[in-house]
C-alpha angles and dihedrals in degrees: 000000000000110000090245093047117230136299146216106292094026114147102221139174112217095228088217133024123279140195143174138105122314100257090219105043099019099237119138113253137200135177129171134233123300091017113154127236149169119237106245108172112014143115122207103265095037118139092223131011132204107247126186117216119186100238111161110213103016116105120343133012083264111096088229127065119183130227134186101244115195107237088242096065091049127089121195110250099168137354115212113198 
């Protein structure tokens, strides 16, 4: 993990895979390892961060579901200013 942490817009890879209920909608989520996301609720230093992963037909009728992603299972892919 970068010093600062991440922040909102990152591009980031979850280094193992993850599950649970998108924290907005309520659907349960999972992703496997080495899936991509954007930040979308998160300050340098945070512990875990929302992060939204493109996953057609998991959770909603949306194409994206969201999941809370401790800061040690996330990798920075790239960092939007």
């Amino acid at each position: 993990m970068p010093v600062d942490g991440y922040k909102e817009n990152d591009v980031v890879r979850v280094t193992r895979a993850q599950q649970g209920k998108d924290p907005y909608l309520g659907y349960p989520v999972s992703v496997p390892s080495d899936a991509t996301g954007t930040v979308v609720r998160g300050f340098p230093g945070d512990s875990s961060y929302d992060v939204e992963f493109n996953i057609p037909g998991q959770g909603s009728t949306y194409s994206s579901s969201v999941l809370i992603v401790p800061a040690e299972d996330l990798t920075l892919v790239e960092r939007w200013s």
